[in-house]
N, C-alpha and C positions, 0 to 999 in steps of 0.2 A: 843327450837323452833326457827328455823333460821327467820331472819327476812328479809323485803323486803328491798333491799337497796336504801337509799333516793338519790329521783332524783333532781337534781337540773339544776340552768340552769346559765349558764355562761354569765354575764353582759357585755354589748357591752362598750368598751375602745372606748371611743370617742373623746379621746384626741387623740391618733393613727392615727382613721379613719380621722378627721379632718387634721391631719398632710400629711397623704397619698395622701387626695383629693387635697386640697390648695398647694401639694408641699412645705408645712414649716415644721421648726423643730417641735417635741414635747415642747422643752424650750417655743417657740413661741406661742403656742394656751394655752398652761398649764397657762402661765403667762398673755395673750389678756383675756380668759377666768376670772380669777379671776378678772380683771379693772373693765370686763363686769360685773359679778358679784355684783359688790361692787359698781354700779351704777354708773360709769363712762362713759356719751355717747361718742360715737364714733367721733364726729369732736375733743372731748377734748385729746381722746386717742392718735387721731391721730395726732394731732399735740404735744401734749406736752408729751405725753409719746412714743418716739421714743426709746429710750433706752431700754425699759422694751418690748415691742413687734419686735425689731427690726425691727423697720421703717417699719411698716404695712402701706398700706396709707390705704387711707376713705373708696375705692372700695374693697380690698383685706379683710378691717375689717365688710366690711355691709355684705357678703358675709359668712366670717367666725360667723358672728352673726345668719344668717338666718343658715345656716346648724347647729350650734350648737343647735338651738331651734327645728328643726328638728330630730336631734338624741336623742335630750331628750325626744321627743316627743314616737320617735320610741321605745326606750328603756319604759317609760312607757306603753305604747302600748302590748311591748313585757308581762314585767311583769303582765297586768292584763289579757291577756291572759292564759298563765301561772298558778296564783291564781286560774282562771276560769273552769280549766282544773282539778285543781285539786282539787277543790269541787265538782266538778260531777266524780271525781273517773277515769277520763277519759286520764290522763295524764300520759305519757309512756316516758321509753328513747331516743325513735325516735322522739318521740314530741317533745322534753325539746332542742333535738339536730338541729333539724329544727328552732326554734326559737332564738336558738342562732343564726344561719346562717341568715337567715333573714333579709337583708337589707332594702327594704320597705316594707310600710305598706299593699300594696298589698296583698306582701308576708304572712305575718302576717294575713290577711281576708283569705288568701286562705286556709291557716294551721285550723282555727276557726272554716272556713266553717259548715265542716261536723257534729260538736259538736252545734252551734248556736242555739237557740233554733226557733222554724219555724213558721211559717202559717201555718193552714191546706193546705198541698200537697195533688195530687194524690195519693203519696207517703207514708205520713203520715196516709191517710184515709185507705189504706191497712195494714199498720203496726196496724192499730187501728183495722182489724179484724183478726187477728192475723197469717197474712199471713210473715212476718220475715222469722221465719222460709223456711218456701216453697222458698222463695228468696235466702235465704243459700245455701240450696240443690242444688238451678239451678244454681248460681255464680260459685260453686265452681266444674260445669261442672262432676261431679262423682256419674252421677242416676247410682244406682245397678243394676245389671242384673234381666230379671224379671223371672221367674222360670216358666211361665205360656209359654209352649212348642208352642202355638198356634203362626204363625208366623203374623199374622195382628198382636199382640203385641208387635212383633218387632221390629217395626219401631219407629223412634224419636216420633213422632205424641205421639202415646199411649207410653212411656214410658214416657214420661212429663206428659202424663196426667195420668198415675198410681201414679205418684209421686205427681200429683193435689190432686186426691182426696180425703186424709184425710184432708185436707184442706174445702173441701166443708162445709159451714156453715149456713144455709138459715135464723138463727137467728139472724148472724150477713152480711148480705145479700148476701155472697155468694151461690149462689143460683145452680152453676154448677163447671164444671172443669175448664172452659176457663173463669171464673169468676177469679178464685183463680189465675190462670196463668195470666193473666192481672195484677191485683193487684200485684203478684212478677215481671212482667214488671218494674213497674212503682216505684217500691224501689229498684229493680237496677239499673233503667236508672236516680235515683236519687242517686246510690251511686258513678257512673263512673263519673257522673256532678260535685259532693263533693270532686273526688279523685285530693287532691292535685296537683300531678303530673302528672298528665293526662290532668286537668285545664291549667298549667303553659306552657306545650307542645303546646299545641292546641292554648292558646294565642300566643304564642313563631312563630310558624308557618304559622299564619296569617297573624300575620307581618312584618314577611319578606318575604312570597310568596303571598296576600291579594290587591286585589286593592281597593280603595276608588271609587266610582262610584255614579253620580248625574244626572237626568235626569228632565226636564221643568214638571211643574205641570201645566194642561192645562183645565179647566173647559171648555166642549162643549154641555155641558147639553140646551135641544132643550127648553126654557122661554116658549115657547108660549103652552109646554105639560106639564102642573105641575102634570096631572095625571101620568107621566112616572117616578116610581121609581125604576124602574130593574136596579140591579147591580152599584147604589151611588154609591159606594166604590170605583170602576172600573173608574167610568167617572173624579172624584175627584183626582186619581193619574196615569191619562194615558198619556204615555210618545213619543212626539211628538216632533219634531222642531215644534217653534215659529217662530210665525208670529205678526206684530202689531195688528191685530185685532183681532189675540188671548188673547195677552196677552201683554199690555202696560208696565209693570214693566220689563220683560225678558229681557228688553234691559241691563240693570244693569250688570245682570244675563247671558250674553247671551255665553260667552266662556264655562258656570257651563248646558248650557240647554243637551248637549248629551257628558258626561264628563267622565273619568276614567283616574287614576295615580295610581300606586302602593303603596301603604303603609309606605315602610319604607323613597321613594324618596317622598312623596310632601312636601310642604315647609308652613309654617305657616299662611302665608298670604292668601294662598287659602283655608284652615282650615276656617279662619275665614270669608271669604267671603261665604263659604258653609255654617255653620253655620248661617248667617246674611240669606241667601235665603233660607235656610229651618227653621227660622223662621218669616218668611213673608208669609212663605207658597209660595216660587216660586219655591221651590226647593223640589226633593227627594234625600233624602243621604243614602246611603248602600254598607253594605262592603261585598264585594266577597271572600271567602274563598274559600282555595283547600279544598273543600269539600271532594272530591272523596280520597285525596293524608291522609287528617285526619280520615277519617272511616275505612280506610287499617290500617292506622297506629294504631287506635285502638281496631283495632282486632287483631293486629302480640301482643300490648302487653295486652290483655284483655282473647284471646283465646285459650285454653289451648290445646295440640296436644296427648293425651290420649286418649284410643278409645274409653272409655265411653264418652272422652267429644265429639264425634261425634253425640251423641246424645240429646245434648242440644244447636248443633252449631246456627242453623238457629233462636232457638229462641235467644241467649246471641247477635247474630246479630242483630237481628230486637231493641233488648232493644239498643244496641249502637248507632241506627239510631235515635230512637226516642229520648234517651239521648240528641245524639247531637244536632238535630236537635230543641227538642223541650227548651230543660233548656239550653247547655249550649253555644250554638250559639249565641240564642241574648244576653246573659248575656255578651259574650266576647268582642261581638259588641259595648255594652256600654261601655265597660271596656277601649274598643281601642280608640274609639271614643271621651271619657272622657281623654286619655292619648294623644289625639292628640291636644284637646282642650287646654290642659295644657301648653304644649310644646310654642303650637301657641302663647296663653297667656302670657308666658313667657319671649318669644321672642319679642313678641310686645310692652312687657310695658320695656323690655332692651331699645328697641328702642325709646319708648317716652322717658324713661329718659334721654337717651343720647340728644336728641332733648333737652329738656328740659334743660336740662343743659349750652347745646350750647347757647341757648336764652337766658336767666339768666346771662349766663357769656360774654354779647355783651358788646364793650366798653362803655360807659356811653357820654352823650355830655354835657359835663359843660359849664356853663361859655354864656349860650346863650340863648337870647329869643325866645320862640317858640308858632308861631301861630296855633295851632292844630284845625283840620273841622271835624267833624264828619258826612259824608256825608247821606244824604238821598233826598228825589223824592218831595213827597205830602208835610212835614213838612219842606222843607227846609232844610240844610245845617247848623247843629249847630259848632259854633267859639270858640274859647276861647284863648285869650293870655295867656298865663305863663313866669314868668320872669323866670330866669337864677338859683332860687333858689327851683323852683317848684310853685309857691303861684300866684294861679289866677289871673289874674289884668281886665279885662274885659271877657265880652261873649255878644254870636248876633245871628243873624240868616241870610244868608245868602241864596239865590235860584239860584242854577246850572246848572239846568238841561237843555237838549238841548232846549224846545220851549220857556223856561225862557228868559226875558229881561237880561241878564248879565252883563250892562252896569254899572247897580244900587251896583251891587255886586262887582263887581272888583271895584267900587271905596272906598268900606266898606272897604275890606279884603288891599288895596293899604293904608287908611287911615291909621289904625289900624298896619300897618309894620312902616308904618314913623312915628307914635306915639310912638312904643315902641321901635323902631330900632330892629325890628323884622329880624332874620338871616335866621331861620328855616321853614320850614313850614310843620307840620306831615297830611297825609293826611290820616285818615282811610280807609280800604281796603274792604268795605263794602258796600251796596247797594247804586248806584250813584257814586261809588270813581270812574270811568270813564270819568264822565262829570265834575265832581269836579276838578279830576287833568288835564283836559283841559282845563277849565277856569283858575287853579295856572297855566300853562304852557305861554298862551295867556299873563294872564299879569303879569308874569317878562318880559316875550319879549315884550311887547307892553310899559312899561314905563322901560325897560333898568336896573330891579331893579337886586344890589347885594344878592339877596336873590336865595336859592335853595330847595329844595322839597324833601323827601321820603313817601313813601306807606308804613302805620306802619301797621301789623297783628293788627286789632283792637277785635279779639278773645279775649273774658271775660269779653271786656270794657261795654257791657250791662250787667253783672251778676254782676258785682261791682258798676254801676250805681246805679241798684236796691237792692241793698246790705244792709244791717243794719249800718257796716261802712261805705258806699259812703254818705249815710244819714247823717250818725253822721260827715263826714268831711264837707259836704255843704249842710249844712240843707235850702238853702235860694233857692240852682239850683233844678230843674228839670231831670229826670234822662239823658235826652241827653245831657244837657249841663255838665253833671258830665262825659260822656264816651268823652266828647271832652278835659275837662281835662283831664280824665286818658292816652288818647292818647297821649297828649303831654308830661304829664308823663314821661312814659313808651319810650320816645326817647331820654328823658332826662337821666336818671336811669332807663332802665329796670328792676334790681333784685329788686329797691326799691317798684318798681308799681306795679310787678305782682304778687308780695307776699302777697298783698290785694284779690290777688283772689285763687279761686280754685283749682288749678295745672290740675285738669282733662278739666276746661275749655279751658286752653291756646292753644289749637289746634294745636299742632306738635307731636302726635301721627296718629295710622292706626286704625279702629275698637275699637276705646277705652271706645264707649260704651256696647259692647257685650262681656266683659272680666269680671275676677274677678275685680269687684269695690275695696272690701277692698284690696287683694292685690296691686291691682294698686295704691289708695290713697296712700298705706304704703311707697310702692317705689318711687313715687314723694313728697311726704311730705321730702321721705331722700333727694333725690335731691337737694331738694329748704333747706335744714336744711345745707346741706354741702357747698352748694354755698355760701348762707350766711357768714357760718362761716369761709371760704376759703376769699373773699372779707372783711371782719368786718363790724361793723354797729357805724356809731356813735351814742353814748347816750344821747347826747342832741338833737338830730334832729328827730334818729329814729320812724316811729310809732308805735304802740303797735303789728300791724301786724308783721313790721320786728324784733321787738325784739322779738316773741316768738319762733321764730326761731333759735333764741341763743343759743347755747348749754345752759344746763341748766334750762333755763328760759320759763314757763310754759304761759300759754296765761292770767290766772290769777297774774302772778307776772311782766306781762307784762305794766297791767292796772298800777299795784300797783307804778310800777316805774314810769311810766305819772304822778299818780296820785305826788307822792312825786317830780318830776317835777315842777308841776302847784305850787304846794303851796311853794317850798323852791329856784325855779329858777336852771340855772344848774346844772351837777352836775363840781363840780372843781378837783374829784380825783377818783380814782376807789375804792379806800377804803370807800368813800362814799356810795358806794352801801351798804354796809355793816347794812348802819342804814333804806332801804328801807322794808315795812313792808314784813313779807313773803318771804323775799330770805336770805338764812340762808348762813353759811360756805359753805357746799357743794354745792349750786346753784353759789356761788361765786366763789368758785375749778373751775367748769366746765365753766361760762359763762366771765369770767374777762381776759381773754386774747385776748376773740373777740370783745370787745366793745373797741373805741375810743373815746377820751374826748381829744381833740383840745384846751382847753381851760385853760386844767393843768397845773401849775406851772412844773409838774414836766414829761420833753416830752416822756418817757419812757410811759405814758399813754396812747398817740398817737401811739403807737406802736403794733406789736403783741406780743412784749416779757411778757410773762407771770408775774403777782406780785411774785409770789415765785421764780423767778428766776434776780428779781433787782438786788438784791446782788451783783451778778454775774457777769452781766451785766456792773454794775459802776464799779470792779474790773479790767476787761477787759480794761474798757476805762482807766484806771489809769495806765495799764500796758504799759513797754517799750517794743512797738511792732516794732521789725526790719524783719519782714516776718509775710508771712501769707499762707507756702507753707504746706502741709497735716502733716510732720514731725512738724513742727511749733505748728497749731493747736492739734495735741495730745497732746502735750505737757503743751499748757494751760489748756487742759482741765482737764489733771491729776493735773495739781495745785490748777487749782480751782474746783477740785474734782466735775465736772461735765461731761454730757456724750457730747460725739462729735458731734451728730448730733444738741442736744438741741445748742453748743457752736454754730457751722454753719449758725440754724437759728437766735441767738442774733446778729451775725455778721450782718447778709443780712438787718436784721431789722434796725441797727445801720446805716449801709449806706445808706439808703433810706427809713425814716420812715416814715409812711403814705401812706407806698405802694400803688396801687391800681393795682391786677392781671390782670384786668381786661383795665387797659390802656395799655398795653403787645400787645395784639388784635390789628388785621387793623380796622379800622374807617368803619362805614355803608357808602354805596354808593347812594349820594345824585344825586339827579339830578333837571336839568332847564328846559328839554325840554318832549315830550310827543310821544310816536310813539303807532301806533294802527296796532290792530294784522292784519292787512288790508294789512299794509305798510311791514308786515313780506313776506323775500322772501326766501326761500332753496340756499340755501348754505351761507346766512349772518353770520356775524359773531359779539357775541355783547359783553359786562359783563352783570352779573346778581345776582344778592344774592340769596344762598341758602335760600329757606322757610321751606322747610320740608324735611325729609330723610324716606322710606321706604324700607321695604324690598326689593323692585323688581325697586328701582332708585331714585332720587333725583328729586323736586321742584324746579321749578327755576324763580324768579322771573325777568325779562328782561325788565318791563317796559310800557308793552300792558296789564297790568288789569287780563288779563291770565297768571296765573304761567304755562311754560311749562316742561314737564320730560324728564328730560336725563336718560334713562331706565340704568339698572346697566350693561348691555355689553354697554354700549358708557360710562361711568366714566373712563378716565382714571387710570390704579395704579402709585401710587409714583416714580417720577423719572421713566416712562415709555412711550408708547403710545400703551395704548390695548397689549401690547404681552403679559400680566400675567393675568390668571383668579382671578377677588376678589370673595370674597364669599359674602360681605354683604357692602351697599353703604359708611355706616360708617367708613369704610377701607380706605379711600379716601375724601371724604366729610363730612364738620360739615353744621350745620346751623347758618347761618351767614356769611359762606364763598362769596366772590366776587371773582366768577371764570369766565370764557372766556369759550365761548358756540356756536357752530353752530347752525341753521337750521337747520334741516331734514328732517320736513316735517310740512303743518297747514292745521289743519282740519276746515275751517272754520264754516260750519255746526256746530260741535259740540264742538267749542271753545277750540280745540286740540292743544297743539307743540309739537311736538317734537323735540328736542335738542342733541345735544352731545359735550360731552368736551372737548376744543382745546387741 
């Protein structure tokens, strides 16, 4: 007895794919992969295992991590498919060969589809009176000839319906012929919805020939007729231009009120602005398909050209409309929708991180005291000095506002500078920081003082006020006087202050609330994890916030090292970590080359040279070095049986240890004086620090309280003026930059600049 020959299915090589995607070798991901593996994170790979991944940096390996967890994702995906298929007996060569092929998981739901098991369907409720069959007969377009000479039996009409009627069943409630034919309707226009390929076409086609379309949602329902309910549905989504006394929110909204862009050109940031108004309910969204261009199309491959099958055209027609129309339209709709969301997603949380990063990696201002305000209206103006090493030395309260006596106050905030030889003065960017930074402005000029000002993003300084940690650092302040230190903070050390907070709070994303959360947490947690460990942290200083950020180092081994702080005083060597509770060898591996200890006998502690790599290190320094030209350095490095790049960075380290990457960076742009968006004219020209980067342009802070946008046609490209298109502001501008900006135009109604790049 021959047997059936077993099917199998050929396992996705994702060491390959990964190579193919990333542009790297096989050696590359085979070798990155197993570190990952083996629990090595990514800031440790990337720096101390250069040799073994071939100098992958941080972005190249977060990237090769997220795809790798996604193909294993896929490949499981795939296999229980698979299994699936082949417990219900349903599983074929074409099957096993589509799966293989299969690159998303889409993909994968579309193959499954047909087999899933369902909800009662229309579909299903006829299979259930056992009308299958009859849906056979009419799919496969080949009703018999009917032998009954009469010519009114001729016709399509009654030859579907001679092939209905053994079907008739009134026990199982078909009750006639046009019963039965219904019912096979509706299992074929649920098998063309199922079919694979006819699915993937029809998505395929929408999106590239499809527009996106959004129109004002306009309630004009008459209040004063509560008896009038004809046609709610109608009044609820009827699509008008706006007006303000239609609708006060539309303003928002108002470029999205009478809207359409094709599919495959719109761009992410109007995704999510659509999204944001159709769920406020100001918006309707829907997508236009070539309708007409996809029911031809499947009927050239659905309708078969035999002459019998002229006689089941009109109905396998009418089943393709209602197909489409009824299952598998909207389903595509979400599917596009859902894939446009992602996209936008995507793109946005690239772009908060990037922001993110930029802010995180601001120079730091050591070395100076700073009198940070946390401004507000009704409460006053909360103070706080901070000396040079962060550690609060007074707080006050101050009153700014324009009908306020200010007299009283500039002589507090004037005492309080000559008390502490105050340099700085961080002004929160927050309710009153207008009136606030004209009163700092008034008196350095009015007593001639060497003191200067910036406007710090005071974003999250309230979320870590009230925080459990802002608690636990000053249990004695109040939560405003706790965001007026953090302000000062945060201009002192940035990375060290905003690591206390949230990363989704710190306000240099677009729409960061209407996105994947978890995703987004995940990707700024990496952010602020590589910043960290790109900068280092000192171990005696750090808080438990910044060290859990450490490679390695978990937010409970974070406490544990405070804790073993408190009781034993410094730490004097890194091998000391060693005896803190809870951080074993392997938290050591991965976190001991980013922590500095200032205080070690032995300065190689102060440094990023990793402990497994001393050895090396003092060998180096011992050597008689007559050059240091690329033939040179190979050379030591095959003596000291190390690899090139690790040798490169012990060098840089040696020569300047105690780096900081981050004093590399131009200095924030302080200022003395105060101009108001009043004083703004078209064509001025001023500096300005970047605050934020979007997709569609750049933030600019110039100094009037108003940041204004240099939209992305005014950014100039590198070494250019406008003659090259960029595609994305990032291309040109970080956050933090102090660039040179015109005028263009101020809206002063609605607190508008606009800007463009000298």
């Amino acid at each position: 007895m021959e047997q059936n020959p077993v099917i199998t299915m050929q396992p996705l090589n994702i060491t390959a794919k990964l190579a193919a995607e990333l542009s790297l070798a096989d050696w590359q991901v085979q070798r990155t992969t197993e570190l990952i593996d083996d629990g090595n994170t990514v800031p440790f790979i990337a720096r101390y295992r250069k040799e073994v991944t071939g100098s992958l940096d941080d972005e190249q390996l977060r990237t090769l991590h997220e795809r790798l967890n996604y193909l294993r994702n896929l490949q499981d995906k795939k296999t229980q498919v698979f299994n699936i298929l082949q417990e219900q007996n349903n599983l074929t060569t074409e099957l096993a060969t589509a799966l293989t092929a299969a690159a998303t998981l889409t993909e994968i739901e579309d193959i499954y589809r047909p087999f899933r098991p369902k909800r009662r369907t229309r579909a299903t409720i006829a299979e259930e009176k056992g009308l299958s069959p009859l849906a056979d007969i009419l799919f496969d377009q080949n009703i018999p000839n009917n032998d009954n000479n009469d010519e009114t039996d001729k016709t399509d009409k009654t030859a579907i319906e001679t092939a209905a009627q053994p079907f008739v069943n009134p026990d199982k409630g078909v009750l006639t012929c046009q019963d039965a034919l219904n019912g096979a309707s509706d299992i074929i226009a649920e098998r063309i919805s199922d079919d694979t390929a006819c699915r993937k076409w029809i998505r395929n086609i929408t999106w590239q020939e499809g527009f996106i379309n959004s129109v004002e949602i306009v309630e004009k329902a008459d209040k004063s007729d509560k008896s009038d309910k004809t046609d709610k549905s109608e009044k609820s989504t009827k699509s008008t231009k706006s007006t303000k006394s239609d609708n006060k929110k539309i303003g928002v909204y108002e470029m999205y009120a009478d809207f359409t862009e094709p599919i495959r050109k719109i761009v992410g940031h109007r995704i999510l602005a659509l999204n944001r108004g159709e769920k406020e309910k100001q918006l309707k969204i829907s997508i236009e398909a070539p309708t007409d261009k996809i029911l031809a199309g499947l009927e050239k491959r659905l309708l078969k050209t035999t002459a019998n099958a002229a006689k089941t055209e009109q109905f396998i027609k009418a089943a393709i409309i209602d197909s489409y129309k009824r299952l598998t339209a909207p389903a595509v709709e979400r599917e596009i929708r859902a894939a446009l969301t992602e996209q936008a997603e995507e793109g946005a949380i690239k772009v908060f991180g990037e922001n993110l990063r930029q802010l995180l990696m601001q120079p730091p201002i050591k070395g100076r005291a700073v009198l940070a305000i946390d401004p507000g209206f009704r409460t006053g103006c909360k103070w706080a000095v901070v000396d040079e090493t962060g550690k609060a030395l007074e707080t006050g309260v101050v009153y700014c506002t324009i009908n306020a006596n200010t007299a009283p106050s500039k002589a507090e905030l004037k005492r309080q500078i000559e008390k502490y030889a105050v340099e700085l003065i961080a002004i929160g960017n927050g309710t009153a920081s207008r009136e606030t930074e004209q009163v700092v402005a008034e008196l350095i000029k009015e007593n001639s003082l060497n003191v200067q000002y910036i406007i710090v993003n005071e974003a999250g300084a309230s979320v870590y006020s009230a925080s459990k940690l802002g608690a636990e650092e000053f249990p004695d302040f109040d939560v405003a006087m706790r965001s007026a230190v953090s302000i000062g903070r945060r201009l002192q050390d940035p990375l060290a202050e905003l690591v206390k907070i949230d990363p989704k709070s710190i306000g240099v994303g677009q729409y960061q609330h209407d996105m994947n959360q978890k995703q987004l947490g995940e990707t700024l947690s990496g952010v602020v994890e590589s910043c960290v460990n790109r900068v280092g942290v000192n171990l005696n200083t750090a808080s438990p916030s910044l060290l859990a950020y450490v490679a390695g180092i978990t937010p409970s081994v974070a406490k544990q090292i405070l804790l073993y702080r408190e009781q034993h005083g410094k730490f004097t060597s890194r091998k000391e970590l060693l005896k803190v509770n809870k951080l074993g060898k392997k938290a050591f591996e991965q976190c001991a080359g980013f922590l500095r200890i200032p205080e070690s006998p032995n300065p190689l502690d102060n440094t990023a040279v990793h402990p497994e790599s001393y050895e090396i290190a003092e060998k180096f320094l011992s050597l008689d070095k007559k050059g240091e030209n690329d033939e040179f350095l190979a050379n030591i490095a095959e003596q000291l049986a190390v690899g090139l790049p690790t040798l490169q960075d012990i060098i840089k380290e040696l020569a300047k240890p105690g780096r900081d990457p981050r004093e590399e960076l131009p200095p924030p742009l302080l200022r003395s004086d105060v101009l108001d968006i009043k004083d703004l004219q078209e064509g001025m020209e001023l500096k300005g620090t970047v605050r934020n980067i979007v997709d569609f342009g750049a933030f600019v802070d110039i100094g009037v309280h108003h940041d204004g946008l240099v939209h992305i046609s005014q950014l100039n490209p590198k070494g250019s003026k406008r003659t090259n298109r960029i595609k994305h502001p990032l291309e040109v501008v970080s956050v933090g930059d102090i660039i040179d900006v015109g005028v263009v135009s101020v809206d002063l109604k609605r607190n508008r600049i606009a800007l463009r790049q000298i």
